[in-house]
C-alpha positions in Angstrom: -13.1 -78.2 7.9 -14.7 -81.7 9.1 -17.6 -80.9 11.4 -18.2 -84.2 13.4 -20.8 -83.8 16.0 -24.7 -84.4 17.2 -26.0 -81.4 15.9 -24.8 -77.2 15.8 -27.0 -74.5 16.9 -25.2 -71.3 15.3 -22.4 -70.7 12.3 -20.0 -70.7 15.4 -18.0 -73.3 13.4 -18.0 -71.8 10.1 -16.7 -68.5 11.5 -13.5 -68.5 9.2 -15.7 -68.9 6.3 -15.9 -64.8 4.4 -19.9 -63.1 4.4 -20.7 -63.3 0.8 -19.1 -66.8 -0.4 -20.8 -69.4 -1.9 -20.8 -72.5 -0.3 -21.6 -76.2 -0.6 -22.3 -78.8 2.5 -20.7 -82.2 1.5 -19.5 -85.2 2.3 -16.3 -86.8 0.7 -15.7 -90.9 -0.1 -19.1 -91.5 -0.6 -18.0 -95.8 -0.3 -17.5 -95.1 3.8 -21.6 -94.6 4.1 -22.8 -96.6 1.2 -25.7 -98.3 3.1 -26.4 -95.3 4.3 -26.9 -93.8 0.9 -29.3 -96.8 0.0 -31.1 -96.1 3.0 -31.6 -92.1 2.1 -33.1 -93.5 -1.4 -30.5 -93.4 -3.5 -30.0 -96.3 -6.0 -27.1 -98.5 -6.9 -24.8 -98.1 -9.0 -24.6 -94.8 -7.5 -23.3 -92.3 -9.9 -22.3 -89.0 -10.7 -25.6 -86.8 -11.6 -28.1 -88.6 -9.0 -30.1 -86.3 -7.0 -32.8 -87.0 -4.2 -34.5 -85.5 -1.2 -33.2 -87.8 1.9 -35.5 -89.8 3.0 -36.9 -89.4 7.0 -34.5 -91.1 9.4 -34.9 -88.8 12.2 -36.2 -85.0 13.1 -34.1 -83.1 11.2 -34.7 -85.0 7.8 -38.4 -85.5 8.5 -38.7 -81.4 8.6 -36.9 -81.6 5.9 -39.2 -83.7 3.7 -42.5 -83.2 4.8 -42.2 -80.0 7.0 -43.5 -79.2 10.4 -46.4 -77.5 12.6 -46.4 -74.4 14.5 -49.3 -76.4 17.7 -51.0 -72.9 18.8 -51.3 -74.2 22.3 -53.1 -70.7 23.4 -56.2 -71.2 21.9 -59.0 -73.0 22.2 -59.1 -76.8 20.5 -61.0 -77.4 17.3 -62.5 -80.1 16.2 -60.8 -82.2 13.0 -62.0 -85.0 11.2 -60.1 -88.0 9.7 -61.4 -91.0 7.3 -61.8 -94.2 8.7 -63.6 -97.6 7.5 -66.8 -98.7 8.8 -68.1 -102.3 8.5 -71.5 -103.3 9.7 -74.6 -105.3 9.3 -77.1 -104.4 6.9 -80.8 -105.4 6.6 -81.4 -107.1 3.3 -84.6 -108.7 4.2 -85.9 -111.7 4.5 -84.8 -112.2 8.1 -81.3 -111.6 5.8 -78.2 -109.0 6.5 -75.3 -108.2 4.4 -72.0 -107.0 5.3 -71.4 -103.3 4.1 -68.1 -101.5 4.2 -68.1 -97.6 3.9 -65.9 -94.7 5.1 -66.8 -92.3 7.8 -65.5 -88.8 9.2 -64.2 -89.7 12.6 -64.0 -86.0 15.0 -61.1 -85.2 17.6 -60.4 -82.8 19.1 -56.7 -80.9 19.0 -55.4 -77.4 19.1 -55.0 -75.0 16.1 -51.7 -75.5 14.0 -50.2 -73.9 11.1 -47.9 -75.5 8.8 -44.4 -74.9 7.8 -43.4 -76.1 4.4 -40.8 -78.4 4.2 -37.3 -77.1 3.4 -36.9 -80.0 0.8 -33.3 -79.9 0.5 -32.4 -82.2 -2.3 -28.7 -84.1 -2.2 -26.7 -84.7 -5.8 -23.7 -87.0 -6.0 -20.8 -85.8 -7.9 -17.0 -86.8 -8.6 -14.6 -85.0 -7.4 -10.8 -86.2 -7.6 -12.0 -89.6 -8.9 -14.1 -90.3 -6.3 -18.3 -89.7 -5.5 -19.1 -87.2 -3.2 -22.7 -86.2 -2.3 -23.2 -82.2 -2.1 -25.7 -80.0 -1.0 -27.0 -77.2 -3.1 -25.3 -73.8 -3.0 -25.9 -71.3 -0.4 -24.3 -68.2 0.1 -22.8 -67.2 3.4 -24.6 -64.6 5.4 -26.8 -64.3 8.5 -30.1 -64.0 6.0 -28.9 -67.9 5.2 -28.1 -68.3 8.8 -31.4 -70.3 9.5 -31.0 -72.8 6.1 -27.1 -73.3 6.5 -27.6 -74.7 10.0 -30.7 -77.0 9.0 -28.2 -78.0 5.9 -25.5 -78.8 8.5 -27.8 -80.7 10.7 -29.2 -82.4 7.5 -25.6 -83.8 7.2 -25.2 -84.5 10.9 -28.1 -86.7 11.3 -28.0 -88.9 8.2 -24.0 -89.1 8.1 -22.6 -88.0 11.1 -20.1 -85.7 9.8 -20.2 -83.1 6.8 -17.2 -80.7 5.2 -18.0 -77.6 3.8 -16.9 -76.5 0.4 -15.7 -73.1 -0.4 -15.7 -71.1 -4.0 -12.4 -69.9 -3.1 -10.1 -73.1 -4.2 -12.7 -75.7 -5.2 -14.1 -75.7 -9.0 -17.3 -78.1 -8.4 -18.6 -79.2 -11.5 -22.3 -80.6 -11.5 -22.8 -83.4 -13.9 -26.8 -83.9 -15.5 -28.8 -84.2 -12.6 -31.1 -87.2 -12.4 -33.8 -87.4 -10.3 -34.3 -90.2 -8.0 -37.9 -88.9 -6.5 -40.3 -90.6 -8.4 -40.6 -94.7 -9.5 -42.5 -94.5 -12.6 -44.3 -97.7 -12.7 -45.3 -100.0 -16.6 -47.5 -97.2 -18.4 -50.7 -98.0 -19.6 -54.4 -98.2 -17.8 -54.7 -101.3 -15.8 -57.6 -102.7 -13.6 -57.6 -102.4 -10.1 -57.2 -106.3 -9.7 -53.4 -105.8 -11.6 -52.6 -102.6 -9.9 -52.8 -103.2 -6.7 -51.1 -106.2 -6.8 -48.2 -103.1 -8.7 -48.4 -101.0 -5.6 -49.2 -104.0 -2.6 -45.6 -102.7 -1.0 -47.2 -98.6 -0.9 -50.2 -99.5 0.4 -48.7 -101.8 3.7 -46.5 -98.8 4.4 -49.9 -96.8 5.7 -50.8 -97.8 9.3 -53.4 -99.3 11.3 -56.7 -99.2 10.2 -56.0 -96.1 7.4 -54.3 -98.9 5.1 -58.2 -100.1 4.3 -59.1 -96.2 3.5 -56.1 -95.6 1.5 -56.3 -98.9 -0.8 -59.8 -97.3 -1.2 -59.0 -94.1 -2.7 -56.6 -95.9 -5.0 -59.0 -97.8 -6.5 -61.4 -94.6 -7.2 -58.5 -92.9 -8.4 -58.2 -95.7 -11.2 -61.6 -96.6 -12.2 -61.0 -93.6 -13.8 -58.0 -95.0 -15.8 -54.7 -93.1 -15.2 -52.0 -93.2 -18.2 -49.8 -94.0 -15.3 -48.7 -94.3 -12.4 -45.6 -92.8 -10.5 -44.3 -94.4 -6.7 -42.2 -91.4 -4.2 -38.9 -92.7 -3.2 -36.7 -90.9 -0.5 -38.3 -88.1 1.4 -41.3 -88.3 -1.2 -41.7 -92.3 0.3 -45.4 -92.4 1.1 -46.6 -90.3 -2.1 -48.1 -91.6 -5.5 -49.0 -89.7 -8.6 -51.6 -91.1 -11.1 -50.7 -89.3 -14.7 -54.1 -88.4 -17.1 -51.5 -87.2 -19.5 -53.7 -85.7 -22.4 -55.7 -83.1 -19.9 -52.3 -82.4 -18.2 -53.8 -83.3 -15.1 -51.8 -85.1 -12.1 -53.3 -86.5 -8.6 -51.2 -87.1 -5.9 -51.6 -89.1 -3.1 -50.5 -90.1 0.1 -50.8 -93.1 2.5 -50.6 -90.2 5.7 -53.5 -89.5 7.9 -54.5 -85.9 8.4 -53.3 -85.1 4.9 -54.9 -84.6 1.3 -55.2 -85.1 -2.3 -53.1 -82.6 -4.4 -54.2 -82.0 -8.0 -51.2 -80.8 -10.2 -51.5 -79.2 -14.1 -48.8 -78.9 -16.1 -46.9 -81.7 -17.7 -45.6 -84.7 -16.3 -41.4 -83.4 -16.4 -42.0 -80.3 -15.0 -44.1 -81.3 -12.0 -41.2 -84.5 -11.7 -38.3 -81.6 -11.1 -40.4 -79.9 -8.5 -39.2 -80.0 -4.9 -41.9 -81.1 -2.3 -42.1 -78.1 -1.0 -43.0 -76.5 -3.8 -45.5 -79.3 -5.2 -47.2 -79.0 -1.6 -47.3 -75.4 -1.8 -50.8 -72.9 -2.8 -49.8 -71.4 -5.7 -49.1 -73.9 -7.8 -51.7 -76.5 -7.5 -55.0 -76.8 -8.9 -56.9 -78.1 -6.2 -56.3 -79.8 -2.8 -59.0 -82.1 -1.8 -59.2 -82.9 2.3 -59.3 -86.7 3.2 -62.4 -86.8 4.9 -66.0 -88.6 3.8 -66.8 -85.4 1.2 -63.3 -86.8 -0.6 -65.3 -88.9 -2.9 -67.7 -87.0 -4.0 -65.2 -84.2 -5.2 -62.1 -86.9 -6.6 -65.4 -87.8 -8.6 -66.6 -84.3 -9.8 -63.2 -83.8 -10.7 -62.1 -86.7 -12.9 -66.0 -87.1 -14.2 -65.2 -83.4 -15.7 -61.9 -84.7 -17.6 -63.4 -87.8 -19.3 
């Protein structure tokens, strides 16, 4: 059945479909909505195998990438912080000043929020009667999946505009090697600042306003400390870079967002690389999760100091 619409609200539409059956949201002839692919993250030559999580292009695929907050409107406002950059003049005697750049908390006030993981529903192209489709992972049909299979639907809706769902019943899908398309992994080898930023210039102009000067800054700290290398988010994990220190199995991620932080990963490298956002962004399975605020330094410090 071809759902073509804005948006659904309820499994109204998949009514027919049995409680218990495994489905699949998809889209068929994958050369109708090729720039659209592109657009998502994927990268050409499209092929069979090819997996990302869909970059933002509107609500639906924002929550879907980087989650959401529940705004606790009821109670009383607290007061946040975020970094900013702070020039000014600085006696150097003499009758002499000098111009000094350094980062500062900046408070404002909002209400209390909690946040909601991101669903981080990743997309895989297959073939399917000679021809590339794009799939959504499995889901079984029942009301406990009620919530996912319409924000899968949606998913569909918004990026494509239409979406088919695929049954068990009569369709034998077969998933080729999946490939991920989440992470850039950029020349290995330690570089100096002068070399990698020019690598990363494109990252860096994504953040906005006034927090492009604070995030080039934490780059650079992060690399004086000489990462084995260094991995650029593509899709929904645009806006996200991971410096490698490979031999302590150590990983820092960044992010050119305000309000946000530095996640520090264990593991290895491939693992962390299959993980879905939502999973690298949750509790349990990071080491540490330093706040962006002035105290940033001093920790990111503390913590690479103790791995060389």
């Amino acid at each position: 059945m071809l759902i073509k619409q804005t948006r659904i609200i309820n499994l109204s539409k998949l009514s027919y479909i049995d409680e218990g059956e495994v489905i699949r949201i998809a889209i068929d002839n994958l050369e109708r909505f090729k720039d659209r692919v592109v657009e998502i993250g994927f990268k050409t030559p499209i092929k069979a195998g090819d997996t990302i999580l869909p970059k933002t292009v509107g609500a639906v695929s924002n929550r879907n990438a980087n989650g959401d907050y529940e705004i606790h409107r009821d109670q009383e406002k607290e007061t946040c912080y975020r970094m900013i950059e702070w020039t000014y003049k600085q006696w150097a005697g003499r009758g002499k000043t000098v111009e000094v750049t350094d980062s500062t908390d900046k408070a404002y006030e909002r209400y209390p929020r909690t946040f909601i993981p991101p669903q981080s529903v990743e997309l895989t192209v297959i073939e399917k009667d000679k021809k590339l489709i794009i799939i959504s992972p499995e889901i079984t049909f029942n009301q406990e999946n009620k919530d996912i299979i319409v924000h899968v639907v949606n998913l569909f809706l918004e990026i494509f505009g239409e979406c088919r769902v695929l049954n068990n019943k009569n369709q034998v899908i077969k998933i080729p090697e999946v490939i991920k398309l989440n992470w850039e992994v950029l020349p290995k080898g330690k570089m100096p600042w002068k070399k990698r930023k020019i690598q990363i210039k494109n990252f860096i102009n994504r953040a906005k306003g006034t927090n492009k000067d604070v995030v080039k800054k934490r780059l650079e700290e992060i690399n004086k400390f000489e990462p084995d290398f260094t991995a650029i988010g593509n899709g929904g994990f645009n806006g996200y870079i991971i410096h490698g220190f490979i031999d302590k199995s150590l990983y820092v991620l960044e992010s050119i967002y305000t309000n946000n932080a530095t996640y520090v990963l264990e593991n290895d490298w491939e693992f962390i690389s299959k993980l879905t956002k939502g999973q690298i962004l949750n509790n349990d399975l990071h080491k540490e999760r330093i706040i962006h605020t002035k105290s940033w330094y001093k920790k990111i410090n503390k913590l690479l100091n103790d791995i060389n």
